[in-house]
MDTraj code that builds the backbone (N, CA, C; nanometers):
import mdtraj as md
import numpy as np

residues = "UNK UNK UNK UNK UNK UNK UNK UNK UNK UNK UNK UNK UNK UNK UNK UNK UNK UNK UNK UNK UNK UNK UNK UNK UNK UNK UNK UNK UNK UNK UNK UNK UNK UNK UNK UNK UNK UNK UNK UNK UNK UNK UNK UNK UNK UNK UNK UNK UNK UNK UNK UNK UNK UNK UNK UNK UNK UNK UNK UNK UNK UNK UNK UNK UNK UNK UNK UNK UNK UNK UNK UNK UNK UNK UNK UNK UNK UNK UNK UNK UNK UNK UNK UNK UNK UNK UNK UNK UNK UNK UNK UNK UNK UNK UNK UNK UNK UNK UNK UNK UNK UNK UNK UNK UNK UNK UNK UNK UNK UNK UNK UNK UNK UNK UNK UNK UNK UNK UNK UNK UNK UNK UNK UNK UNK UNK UNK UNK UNK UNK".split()
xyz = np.array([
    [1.4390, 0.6215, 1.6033],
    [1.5502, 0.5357, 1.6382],
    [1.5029, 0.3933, 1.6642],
    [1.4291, 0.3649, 1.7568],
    [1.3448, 0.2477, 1.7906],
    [1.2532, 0.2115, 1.6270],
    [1.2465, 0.2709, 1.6108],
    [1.1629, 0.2348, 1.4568],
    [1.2953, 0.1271, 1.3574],
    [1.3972, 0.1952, 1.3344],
    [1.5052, 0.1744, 1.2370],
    [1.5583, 0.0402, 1.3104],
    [1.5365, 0.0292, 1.4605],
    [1.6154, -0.0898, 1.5176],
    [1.5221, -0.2091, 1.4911],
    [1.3911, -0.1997, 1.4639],
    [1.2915, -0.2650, 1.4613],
    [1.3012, -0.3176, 1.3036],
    [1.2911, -0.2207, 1.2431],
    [1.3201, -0.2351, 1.1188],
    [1.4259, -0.3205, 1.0652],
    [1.5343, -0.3161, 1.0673],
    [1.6371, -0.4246, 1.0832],
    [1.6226, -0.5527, 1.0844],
    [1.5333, -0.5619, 1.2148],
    [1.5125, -0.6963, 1.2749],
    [1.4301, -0.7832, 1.1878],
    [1.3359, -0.6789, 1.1342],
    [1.2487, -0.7180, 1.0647],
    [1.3136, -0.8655, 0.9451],
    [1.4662, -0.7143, 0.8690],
    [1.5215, -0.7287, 0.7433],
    [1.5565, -0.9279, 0.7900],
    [1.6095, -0.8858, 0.8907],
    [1.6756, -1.0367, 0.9223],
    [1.6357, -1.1350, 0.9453],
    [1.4896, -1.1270, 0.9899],
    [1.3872, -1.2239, 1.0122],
    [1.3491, -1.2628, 0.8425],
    [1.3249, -1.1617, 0.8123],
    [1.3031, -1.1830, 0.6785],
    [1.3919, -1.2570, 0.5720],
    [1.4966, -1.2723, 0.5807],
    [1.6226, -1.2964, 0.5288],
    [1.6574, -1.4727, 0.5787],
    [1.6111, -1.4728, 0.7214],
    [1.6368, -1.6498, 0.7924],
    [1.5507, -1.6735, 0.6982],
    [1.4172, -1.6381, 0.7348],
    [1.2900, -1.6804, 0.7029],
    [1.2857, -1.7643, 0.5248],
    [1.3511, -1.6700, 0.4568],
    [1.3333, -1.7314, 0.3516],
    [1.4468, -1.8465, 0.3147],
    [1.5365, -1.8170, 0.4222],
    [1.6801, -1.9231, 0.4146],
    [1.5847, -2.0523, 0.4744],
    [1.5387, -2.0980, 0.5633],
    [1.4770, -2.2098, 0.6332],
    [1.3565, -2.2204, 0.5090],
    [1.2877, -2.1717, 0.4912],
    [1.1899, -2.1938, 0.3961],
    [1.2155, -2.2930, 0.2429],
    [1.3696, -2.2452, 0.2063],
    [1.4096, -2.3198, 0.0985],
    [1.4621, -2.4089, 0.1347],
    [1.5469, -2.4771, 0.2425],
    [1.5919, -2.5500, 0.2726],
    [1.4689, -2.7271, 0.3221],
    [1.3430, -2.6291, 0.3103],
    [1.2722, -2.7760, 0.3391],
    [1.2217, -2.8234, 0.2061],
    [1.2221, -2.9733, 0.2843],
    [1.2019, -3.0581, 0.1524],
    [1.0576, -3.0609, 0.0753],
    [1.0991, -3.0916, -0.0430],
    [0.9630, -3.0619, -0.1071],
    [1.0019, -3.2012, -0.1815],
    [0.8307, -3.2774, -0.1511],
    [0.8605, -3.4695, -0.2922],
    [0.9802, -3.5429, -0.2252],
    [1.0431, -3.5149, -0.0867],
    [1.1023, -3.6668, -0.0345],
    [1.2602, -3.5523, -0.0901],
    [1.2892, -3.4231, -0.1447],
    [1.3548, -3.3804, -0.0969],
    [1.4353, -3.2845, -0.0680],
    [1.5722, -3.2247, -0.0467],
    [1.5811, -3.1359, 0.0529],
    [1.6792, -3.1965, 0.1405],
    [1.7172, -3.0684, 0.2256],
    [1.8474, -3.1017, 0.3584],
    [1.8044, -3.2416, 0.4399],
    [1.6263, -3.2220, 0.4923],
    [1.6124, -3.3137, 0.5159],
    [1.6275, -3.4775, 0.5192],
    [1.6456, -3.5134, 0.3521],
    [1.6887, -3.6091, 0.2873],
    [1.7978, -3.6498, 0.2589],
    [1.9006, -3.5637, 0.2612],
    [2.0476, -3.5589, 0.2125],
    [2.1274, -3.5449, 0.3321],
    [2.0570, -3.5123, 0.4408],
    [2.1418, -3.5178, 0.6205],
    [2.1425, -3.6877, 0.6337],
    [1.9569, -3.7677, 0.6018],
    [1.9604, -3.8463, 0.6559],
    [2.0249, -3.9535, 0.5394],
    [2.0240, -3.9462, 0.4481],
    [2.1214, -4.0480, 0.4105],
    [2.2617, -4.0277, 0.4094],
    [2.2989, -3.9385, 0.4305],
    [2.4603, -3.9577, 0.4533],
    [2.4774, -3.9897, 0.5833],
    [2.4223, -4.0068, 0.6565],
    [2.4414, -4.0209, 0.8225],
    [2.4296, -4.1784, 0.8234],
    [2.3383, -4.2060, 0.7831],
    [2.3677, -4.3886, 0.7806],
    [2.2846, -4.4343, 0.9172],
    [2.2021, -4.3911, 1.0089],
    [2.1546, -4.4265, 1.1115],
    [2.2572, -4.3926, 1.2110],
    [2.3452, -4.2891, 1.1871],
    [2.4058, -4.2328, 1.2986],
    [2.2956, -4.1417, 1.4123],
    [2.3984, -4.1157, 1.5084],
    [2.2934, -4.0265, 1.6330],
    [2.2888, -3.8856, 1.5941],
    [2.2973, -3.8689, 1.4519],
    [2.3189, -3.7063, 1.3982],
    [2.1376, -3.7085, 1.3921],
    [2.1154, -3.5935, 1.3360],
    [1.9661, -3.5727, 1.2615],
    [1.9600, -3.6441, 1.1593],
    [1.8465, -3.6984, 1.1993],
    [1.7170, -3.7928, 1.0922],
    [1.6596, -3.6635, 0.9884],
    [1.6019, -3.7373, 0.8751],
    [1.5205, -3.6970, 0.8652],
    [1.4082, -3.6192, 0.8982],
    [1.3114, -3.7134, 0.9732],
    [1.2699, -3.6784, 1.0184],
    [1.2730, -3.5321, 1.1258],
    [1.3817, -3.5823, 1.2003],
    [1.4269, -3.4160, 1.3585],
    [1.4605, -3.3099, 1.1937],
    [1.5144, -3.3000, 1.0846],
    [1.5521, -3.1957, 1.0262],
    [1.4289, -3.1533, 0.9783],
    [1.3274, -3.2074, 0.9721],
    [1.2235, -3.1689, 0.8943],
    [1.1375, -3.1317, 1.0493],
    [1.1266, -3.1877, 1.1356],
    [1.0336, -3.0907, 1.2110],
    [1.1100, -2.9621, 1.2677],
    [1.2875, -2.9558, 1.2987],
    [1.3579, -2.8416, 1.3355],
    [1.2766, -2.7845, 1.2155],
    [1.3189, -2.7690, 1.0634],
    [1.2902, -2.6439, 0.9804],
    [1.1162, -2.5907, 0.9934],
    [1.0286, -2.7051, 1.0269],
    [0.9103, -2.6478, 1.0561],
    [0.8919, -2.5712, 1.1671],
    [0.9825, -2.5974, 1.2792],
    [0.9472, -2.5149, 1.4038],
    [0.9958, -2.3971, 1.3725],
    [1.1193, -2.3506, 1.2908],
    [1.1789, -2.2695, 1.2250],
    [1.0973, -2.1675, 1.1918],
    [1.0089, -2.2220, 1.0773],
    [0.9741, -2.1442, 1.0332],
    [0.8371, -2.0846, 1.0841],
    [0.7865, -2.1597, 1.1937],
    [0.6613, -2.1467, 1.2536],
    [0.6995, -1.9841, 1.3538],
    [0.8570, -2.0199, 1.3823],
    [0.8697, -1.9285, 1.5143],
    [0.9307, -1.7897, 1.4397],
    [0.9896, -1.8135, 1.3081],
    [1.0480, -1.6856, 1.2598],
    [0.9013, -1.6103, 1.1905],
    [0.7928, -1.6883, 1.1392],
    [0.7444, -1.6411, 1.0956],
    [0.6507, -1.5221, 1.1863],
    [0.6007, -1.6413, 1.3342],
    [0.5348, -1.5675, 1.4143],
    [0.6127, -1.4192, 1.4336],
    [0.7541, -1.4255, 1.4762],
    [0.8260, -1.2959, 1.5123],
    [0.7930, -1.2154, 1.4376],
    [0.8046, -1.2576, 1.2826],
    [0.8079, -1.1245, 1.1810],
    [0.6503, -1.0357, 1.2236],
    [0.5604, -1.1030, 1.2222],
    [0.4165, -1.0667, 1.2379],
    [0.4297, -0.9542, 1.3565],
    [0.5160, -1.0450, 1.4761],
    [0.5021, -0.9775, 1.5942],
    [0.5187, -0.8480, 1.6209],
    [0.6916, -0.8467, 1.5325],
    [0.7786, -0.7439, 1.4792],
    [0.7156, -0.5886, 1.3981],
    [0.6382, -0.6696, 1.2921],
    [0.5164, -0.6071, 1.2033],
    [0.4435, -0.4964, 1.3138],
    [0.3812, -0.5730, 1.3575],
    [0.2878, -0.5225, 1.4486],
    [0.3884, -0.3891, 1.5325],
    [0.4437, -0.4339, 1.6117],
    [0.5452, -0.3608, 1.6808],
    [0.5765, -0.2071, 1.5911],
    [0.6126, -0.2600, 1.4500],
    [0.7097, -0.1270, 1.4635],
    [0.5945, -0.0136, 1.3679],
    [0.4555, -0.0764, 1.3477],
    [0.3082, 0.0132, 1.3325],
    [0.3341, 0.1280, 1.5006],
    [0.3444, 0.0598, 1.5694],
    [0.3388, 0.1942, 1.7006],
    [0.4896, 0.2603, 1.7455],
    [0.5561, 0.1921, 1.6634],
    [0.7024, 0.2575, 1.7052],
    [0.7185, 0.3680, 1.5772],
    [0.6377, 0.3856, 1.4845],
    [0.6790, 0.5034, 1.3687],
    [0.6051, 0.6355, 1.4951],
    [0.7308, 0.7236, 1.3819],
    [0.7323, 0.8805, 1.4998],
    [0.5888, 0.9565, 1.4478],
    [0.4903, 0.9897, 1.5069],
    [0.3728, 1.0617, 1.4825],
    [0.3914, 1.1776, 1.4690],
    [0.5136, 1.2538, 1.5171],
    [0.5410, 1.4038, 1.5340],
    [0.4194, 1.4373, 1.6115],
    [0.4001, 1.5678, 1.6465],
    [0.3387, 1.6688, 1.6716],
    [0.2274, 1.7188, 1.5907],
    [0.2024, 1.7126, 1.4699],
    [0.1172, 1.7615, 1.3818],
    [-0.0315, 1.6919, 1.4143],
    [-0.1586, 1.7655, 1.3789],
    [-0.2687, 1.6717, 1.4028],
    [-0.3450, 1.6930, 1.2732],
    [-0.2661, 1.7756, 1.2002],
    [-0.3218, 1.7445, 1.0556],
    [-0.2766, 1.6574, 0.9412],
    [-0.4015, 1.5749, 0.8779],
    [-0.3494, 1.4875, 0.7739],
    [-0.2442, 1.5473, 0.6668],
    [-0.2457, 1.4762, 0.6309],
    [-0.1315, 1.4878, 0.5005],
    [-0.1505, 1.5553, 0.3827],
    [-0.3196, 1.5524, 0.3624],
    [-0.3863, 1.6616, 0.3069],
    [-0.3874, 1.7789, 0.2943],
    [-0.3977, 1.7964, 0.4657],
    [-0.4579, 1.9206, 0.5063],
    [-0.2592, 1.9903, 0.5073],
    [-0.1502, 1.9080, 0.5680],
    [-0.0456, 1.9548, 0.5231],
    [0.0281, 1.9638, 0.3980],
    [-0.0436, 1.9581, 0.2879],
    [0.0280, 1.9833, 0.1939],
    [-0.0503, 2.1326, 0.1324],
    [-0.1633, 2.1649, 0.1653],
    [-0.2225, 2.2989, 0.1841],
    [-0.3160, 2.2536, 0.0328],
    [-0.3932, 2.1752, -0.0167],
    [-0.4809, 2.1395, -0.0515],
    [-0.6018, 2.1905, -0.0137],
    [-0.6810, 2.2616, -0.1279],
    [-0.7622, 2.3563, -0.0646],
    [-0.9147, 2.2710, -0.1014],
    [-1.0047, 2.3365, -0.0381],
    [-1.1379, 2.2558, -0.0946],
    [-1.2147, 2.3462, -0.1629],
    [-1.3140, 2.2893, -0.2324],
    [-1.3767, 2.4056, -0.3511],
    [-1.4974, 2.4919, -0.2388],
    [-1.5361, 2.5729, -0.2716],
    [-1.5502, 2.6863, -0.1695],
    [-1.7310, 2.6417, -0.1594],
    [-1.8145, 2.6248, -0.0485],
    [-1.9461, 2.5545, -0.0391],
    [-2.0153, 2.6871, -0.0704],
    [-2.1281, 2.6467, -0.1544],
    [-2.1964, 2.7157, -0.2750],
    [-2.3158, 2.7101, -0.1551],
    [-2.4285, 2.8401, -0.1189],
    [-2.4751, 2.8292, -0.0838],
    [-2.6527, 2.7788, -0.1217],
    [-2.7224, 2.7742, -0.0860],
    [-2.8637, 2.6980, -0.1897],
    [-2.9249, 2.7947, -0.2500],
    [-2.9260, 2.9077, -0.2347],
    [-2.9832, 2.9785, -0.3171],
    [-2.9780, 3.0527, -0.4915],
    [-2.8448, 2.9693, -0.4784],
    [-2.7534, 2.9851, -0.5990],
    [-2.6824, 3.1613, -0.6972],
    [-2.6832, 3.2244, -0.5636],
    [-2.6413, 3.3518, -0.6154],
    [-2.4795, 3.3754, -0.6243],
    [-2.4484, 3.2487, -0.6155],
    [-2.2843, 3.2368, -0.6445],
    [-2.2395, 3.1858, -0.7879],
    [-2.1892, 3.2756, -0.9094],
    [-2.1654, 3.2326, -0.9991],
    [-2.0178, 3.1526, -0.9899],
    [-2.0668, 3.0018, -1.1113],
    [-1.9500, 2.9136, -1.0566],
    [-1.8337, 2.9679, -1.1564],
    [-1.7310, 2.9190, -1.1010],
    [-1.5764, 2.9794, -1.1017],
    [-1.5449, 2.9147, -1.2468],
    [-1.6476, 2.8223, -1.2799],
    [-1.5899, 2.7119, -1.3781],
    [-1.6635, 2.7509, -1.5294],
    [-1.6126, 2.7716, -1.6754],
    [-1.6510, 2.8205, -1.7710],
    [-1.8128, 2.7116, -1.8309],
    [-1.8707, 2.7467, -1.8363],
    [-1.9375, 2.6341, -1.8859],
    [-1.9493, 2.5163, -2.0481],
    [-1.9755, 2.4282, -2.0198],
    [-1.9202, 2.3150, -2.1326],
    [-2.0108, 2.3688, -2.2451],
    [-2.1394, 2.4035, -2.2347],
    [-2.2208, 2.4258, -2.3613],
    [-2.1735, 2.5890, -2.3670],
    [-2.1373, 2.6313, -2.4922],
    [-2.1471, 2.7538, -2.5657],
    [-2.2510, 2.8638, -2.5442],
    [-2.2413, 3.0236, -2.4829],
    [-2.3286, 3.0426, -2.4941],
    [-2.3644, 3.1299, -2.6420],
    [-2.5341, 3.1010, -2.6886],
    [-2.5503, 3.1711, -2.7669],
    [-2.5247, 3.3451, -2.7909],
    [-2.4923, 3.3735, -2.9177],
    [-2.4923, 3.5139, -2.9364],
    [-2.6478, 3.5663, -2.9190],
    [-2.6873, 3.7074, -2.8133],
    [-2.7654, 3.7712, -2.8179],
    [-2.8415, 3.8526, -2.9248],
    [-2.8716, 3.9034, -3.0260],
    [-2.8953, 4.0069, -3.1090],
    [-2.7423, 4.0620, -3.1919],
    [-2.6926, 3.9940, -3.2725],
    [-2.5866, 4.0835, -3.3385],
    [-2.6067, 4.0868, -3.4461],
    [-2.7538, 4.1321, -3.4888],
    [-2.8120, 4.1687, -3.6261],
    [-2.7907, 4.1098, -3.7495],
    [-2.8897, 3.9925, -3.7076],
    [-2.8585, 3.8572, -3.7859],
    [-3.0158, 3.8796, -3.8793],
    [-3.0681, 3.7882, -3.9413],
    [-3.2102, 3.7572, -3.9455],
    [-3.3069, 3.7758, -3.8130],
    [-3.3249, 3.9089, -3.7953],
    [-3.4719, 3.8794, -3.6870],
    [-3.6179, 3.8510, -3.7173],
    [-3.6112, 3.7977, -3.8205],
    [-3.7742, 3.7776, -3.8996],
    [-3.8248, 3.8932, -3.9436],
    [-3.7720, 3.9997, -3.9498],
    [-3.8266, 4.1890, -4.0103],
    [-3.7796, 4.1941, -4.1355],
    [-3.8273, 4.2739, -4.1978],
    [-3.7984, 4.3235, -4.3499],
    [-3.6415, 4.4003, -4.2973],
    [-3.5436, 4.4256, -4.4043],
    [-3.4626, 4.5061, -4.3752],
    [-3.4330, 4.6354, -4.4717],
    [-3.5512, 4.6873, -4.5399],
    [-3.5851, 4.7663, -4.6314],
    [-3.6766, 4.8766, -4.5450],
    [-3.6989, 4.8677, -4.3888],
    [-3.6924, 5.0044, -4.3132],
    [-3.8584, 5.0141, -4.3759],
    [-3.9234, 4.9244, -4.4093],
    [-4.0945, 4.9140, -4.4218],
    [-4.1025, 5.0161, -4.5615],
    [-4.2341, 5.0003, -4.6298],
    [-4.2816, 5.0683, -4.7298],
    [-4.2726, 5.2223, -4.7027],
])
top = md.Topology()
chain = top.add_chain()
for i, resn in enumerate(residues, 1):
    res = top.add_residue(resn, chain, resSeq=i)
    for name in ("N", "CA", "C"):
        top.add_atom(name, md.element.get_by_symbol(name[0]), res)
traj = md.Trajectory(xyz[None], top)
C-alpha cells in the first residue's frame, strides 16, 4: 500500500519534472524570455526571477524524485520468504560429482563411441588357417 502511494508520487514528480524542464530557456529562449518582454519592466517576473524560479524547480523536484527513489527501495513488501527467486522457482542444481569419479555422467558424450569387435578385418586370415 505504502509502496503504490509512493509510487504515484514518484509518477507526478516525474511528470512536473519534465513540465519545468521544458519550459526553461535554451539560446535567450523560453517562458523566461517571453514573460519578460511582454511585461515591459512591470513588477511581474523578469527574466531573470523566471529563470532562477524554473532552476530552483527543478533542483527541488529533482532532489524529491531521488529522495522518493530511495524511499520506495525499502517500502517494496519482502514477504516472508528467505529464499531467492531461484531457489523459488524450484531450479535444481546439477548433482556434485564426487573426485573419485565413480559417478557416470548423466550427459551422452560428444565424441562417438567406437564399435568393439563386430567382425570386421582383425588382421587374421578368414580361411580358418591351412
Amino acid at each position: 500500500m505504502l509502496y503504490n502511494i509512493i509510487l504515484f508520487v514518484i509518477v507526478l514528480v516525474c511528470v512536473l519534472l519534465t513540465i519545468v524542464i521544458l519550459l526553461q530557456p535554451g539560446q535567450g529562449q523560453g517562458l523566461s524570455g517571453g514573460l519578460a518582454g511582454g511585461m515591459q519592466g512591470g513588477a511581474g517576473l523578469g527574466a531573470r526571477r523566471t529563470a532562477d524560479l524554473l532552476s530552483k524547480s527543478t533542483s527541488v523536484l529533482g532532489g524529491a524524485l531521488l529522495v522518493l527513489c530511495l524511499l520506495a527501495n525499502f517500502a517494496i513488501d519482502q514477504g516472508t520468504t528467505s529464499e531467492s527467486a531461484v531457489q523459488e522457482s524450484g531450479v535444481e542444481l546439477p548433482a556434485q560429482q564426487n573426485g573419485s569419479g565413480n559417478n557416470p555422467s548423466q550427459t551422452p558424450s560428444a565424441v562417438p563411441e567406437l564399435p568393439q569387435n563386430q567382425g570386421g578385418n582383425d588382421g587374421g586370415s578368414t580361411d580358418g588357417g591351412n
